[in-house]
Every structure is written in structure tokens, then in C-alpha cells.
C-alpha positions in Angstrom: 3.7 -26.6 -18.6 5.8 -25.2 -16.4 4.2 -22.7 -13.6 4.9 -18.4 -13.6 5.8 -17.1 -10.2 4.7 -13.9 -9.3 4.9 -12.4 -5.7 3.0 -9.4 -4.7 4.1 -7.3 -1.4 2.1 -5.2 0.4 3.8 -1.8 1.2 3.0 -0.4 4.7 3.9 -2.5 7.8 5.3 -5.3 4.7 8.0 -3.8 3.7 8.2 -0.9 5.5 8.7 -0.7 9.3 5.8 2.1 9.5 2.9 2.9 8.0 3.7 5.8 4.9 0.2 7.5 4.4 -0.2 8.6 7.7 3.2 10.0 8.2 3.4 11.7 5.4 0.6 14.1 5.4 1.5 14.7 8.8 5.1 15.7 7.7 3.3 18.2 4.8 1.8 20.3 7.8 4.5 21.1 9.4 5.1 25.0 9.8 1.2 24.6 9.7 -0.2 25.4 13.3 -3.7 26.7 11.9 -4.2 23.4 10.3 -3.8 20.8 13.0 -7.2 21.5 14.7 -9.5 20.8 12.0 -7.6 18.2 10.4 -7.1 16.5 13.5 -10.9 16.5 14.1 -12.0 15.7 10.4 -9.5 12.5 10.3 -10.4 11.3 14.0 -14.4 11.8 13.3 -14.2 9.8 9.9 -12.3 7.1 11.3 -15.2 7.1 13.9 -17.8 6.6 11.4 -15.7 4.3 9.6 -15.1 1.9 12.8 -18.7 2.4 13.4 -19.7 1.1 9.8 -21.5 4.9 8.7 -18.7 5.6 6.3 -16.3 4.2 3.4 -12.6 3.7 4.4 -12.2 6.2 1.4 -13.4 8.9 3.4 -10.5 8.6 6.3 -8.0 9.3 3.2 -10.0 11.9 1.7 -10.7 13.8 4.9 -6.9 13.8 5.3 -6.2 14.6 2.3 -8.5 17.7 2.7 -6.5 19.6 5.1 -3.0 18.7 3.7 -2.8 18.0 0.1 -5.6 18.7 -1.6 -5.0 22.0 -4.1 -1.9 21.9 -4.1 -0.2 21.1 -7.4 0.8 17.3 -8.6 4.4 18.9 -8.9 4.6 20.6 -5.9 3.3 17.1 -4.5 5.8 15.1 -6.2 8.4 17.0 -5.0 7.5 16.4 -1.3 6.8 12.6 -1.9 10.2 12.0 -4.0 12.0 13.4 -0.9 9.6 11.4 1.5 10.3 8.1 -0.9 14.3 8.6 -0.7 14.0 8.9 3.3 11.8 5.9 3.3 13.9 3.4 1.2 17.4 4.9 3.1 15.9 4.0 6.7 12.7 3.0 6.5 12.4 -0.5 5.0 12.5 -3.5 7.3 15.9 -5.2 7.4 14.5 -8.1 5.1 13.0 -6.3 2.5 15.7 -6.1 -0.1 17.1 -9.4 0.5 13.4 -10.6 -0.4 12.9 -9.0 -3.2 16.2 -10.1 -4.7 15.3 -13.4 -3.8 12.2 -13.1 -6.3 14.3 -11.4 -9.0 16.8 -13.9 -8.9 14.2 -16.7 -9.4 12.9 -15.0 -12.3 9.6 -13.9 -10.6 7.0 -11.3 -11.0 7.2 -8.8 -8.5 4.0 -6.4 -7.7 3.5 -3.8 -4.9 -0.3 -3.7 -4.2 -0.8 -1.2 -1.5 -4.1 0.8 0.1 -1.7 3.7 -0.2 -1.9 6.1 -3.2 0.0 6.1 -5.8 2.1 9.5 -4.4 3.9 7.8 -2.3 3.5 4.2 -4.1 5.3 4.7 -7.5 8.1 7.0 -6.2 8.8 4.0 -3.5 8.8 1.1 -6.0 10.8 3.0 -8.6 13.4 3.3 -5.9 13.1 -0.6 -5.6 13.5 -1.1 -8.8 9.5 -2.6 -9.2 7.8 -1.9 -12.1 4.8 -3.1 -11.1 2.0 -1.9 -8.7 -1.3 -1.9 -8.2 -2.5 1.1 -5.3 -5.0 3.7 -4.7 -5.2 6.1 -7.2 -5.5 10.4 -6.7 -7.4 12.5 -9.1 -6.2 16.2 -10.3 -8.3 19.0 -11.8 -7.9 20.5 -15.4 -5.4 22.7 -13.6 -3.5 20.0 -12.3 -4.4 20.3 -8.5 -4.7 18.0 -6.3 -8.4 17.3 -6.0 -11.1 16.2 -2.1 -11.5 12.7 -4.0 -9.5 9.7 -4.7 -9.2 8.6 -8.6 -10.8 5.4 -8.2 -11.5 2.4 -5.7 -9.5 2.4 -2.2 -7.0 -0.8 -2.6 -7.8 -2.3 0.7 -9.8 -5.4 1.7 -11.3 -6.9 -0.9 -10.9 -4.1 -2.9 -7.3 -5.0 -2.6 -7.8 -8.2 -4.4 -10.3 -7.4 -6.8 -7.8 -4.8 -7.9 -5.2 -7.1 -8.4 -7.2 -9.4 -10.4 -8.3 -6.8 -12.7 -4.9 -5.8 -13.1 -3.4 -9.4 -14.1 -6.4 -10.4 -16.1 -5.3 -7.1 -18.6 -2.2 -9.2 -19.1 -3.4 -11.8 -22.1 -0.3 -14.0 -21.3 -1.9 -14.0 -17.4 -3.5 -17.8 -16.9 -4.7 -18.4 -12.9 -3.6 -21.9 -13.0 -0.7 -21.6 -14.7 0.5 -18.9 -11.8 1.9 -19.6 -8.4 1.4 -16.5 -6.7 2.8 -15.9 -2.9 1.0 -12.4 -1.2 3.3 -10.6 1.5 1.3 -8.8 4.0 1.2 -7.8 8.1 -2.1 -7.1 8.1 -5.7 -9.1 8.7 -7.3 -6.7 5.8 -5.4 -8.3 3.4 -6.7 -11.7 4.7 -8.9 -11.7 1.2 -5.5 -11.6 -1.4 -3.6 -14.3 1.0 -6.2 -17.1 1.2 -6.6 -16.1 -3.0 -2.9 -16.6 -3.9 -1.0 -20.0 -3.6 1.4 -19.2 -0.5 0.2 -16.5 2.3 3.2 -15.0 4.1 2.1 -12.9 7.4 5.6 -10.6 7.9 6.2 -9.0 11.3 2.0 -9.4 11.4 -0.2 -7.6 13.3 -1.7 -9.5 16.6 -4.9 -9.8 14.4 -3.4 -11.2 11.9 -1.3 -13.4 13.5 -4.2 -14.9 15.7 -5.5 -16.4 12.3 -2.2 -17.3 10.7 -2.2 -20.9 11.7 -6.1 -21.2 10.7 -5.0 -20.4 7.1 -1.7 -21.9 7.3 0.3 -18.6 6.5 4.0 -18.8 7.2 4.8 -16.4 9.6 8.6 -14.6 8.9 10.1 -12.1 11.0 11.8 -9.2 8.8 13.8 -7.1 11.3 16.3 -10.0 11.7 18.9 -10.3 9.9 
């Protein structure tokens, strides 16, 4: 039997030059001067606690999310990430990026986005890329449809990452393990979990962490931002 392909990307720092969550928030305060202050101090002290193991990684996002987005209404929010998402994919992807993906789509493969970012900024991204697939951390709304402190579901990093991603192929009935060659994109040591899981690991543009344990694992390294 002949194997599936499927090749999952990460988003931030994979195929993007930058990190999105971070910048975007940051871009929805602008004209904001009263806000800086206590967001500043709520993101910095959770990202304390988190380094120091007192705190989920959820909580940097949510405590972000707290002085930016939260209340404000899913269109409102839409709005601000579809403008974000056609900035991003204009200028923002590495210079690789598209030629990669077609690669995949020419060979008939699979193609998921699995990202720790949320789904804001995720779907509008892929859509743009033509991927129909992703798997990402999830926002909640209210009966009112705001934008509520706490994330929909389980933060899709780590090993959250990949236990995400398996519970999202095992829905598929046609989905069988070892009838799949999967390759994992990624720049970053916290997806370490998902690339010694799938077939192929590919470290792209990785981070110094990341790259330190490339050989160990025998990841390819591949640097997108050259032509």
C-alpha cells in the first residue's frame, strides 16, 4: 500500500519571519496610552511565573489578552486580524514559505498549520495560503459574542501541540499512522515533541536551542530567507 504524505508547518518563526501573537495585540493598543502600564506588567509577571514553573503557559496569553482583546466583539476582532493576516502574508512570510508549500501541493500532500497561536490570527492566515487545515489554540466568546479572559480549550504548544494534532487526524477514519509519512516544520525546541513523532523533522531558520539538538535527532536543518 502505497504511503499518504502529509506535512504540518508550524506558523510563527516557520513560516513567518516574526512571531504573530505578540505583535498583534501590541498593534490593537495603539492610540491606547492608559493601557500599556498594566498590560505591560500583567504579561511580564506571568511570563515570570511561567519561566519559574508557578503558572500554565495559558496564562501569558490570557493575561494578554486581558488588556487588549478581551470584550471586544468577535467582529470587531476579525476585522483587525483580517487586516493583520493580509499585512502578514504580503511581507511577512519568509522567502521560502510559498515555494514550500507548493512543493507539498504539487506532490499531492496533506498540508496542516498547527500553531500555539489562536485561531484569530491562525484561520485568517491559512485561508490566505490557501490551507484548509489547522489545528491552533482556540478563543472562547460569551452569549453576547465578546471576546472572553479565557482561551476555548488546550494551549497548542509543547506536547500539547502534538497531542492536538493526533486528536485531530485520529477524527479522520481514513487516517492510519503507518500508512502516513508525516514531515513537521518548526524553528522552535517546544515543538521538539511533534518532530521526533512525525517521520521527517525539519528545523527552519531554528532557534539556537533548537538547533543545538538538531543533529541529536537528526532534523534537517533548511534556511528559508534564501532564495
Amino acid at each position: 500500500m502505497t504511503k499518504r504524505h502529509i506535512a504540518i508547518f508550524d506558523l510563527d518563526e516557520t513560516l513567518t519571519k516574526k512571531g504573530t501573537w505578540g505583535r498583534f495585540v501590541t498593534g490593537t493598543l495603539r492610540g491606547k496610552p492608559l493601557k500599556w502600564i498594566p498590560f505591560f506588567i500583567s504579561t511580564v509577571f506571568s511570563q515570570i511565573l511561567y519561566m519559574l514553573k508557578f503558572g500554565p503557559r495559558e496564562h501569558v496569553k490570557e493575561n494578554m489578552m486581558r488588556w487588549t482583546l478581551s470584550g471586544r466583539s468577535r467582529a470587531e476582532l476579525e476585522k483587525l486580524a483580517a487586516d493583520f493576516s493580509d499585512n502578514e502574508v504580503a511581507v511577512g512570510l519568509r522567502i521560502r514559505a510559498n515555494d514550500m508549500l507548493e512543493k507539498h501541493r504539487v506532490a499531492g500532500d496533506r498540508i496542516i498549520i498547527a500553531s500555539a497561536a489562536v485561531d484569530l490570527i491562525v484561520d485568517p492566515i491559512a485561508d490566505r495560503l490557501g490551507i484548509a487545515e489547522r489545528v491552533c489554540t482556540k478563543m472562547a466568546y460569551d452569549n453576547k459574542g465578546k471576546l472572553s479572559r479565557k482561551l476555548g480549550g488546550m494551549n497548542c504548544y509543547g506536547v500539547g501541540k502534538l497531542t492536538m494534532v493526533r486528536e485531530y487526524l485520529e477524527q479522520d477514519p481514513g487516517f492510519d499512522r503507518a500508512q502516513t509519512h508525516i514531515t513537521m516544520y518548526s524553528d522552535s525546541r517546544s515543538d521538539l515533541d511533534i518532530m521526533r513523532w512525525a517521520d521527517v523533522g525539519i528545523a527552519v531558520n531554528p532557534s539556537p536551542r533548537l538547533a543545538a539538538v538538531a543533529e541529536q535527532y537528526g532534523f534537517e536543518i533548511q534556511d528559508w530567507d534564501k532564495e
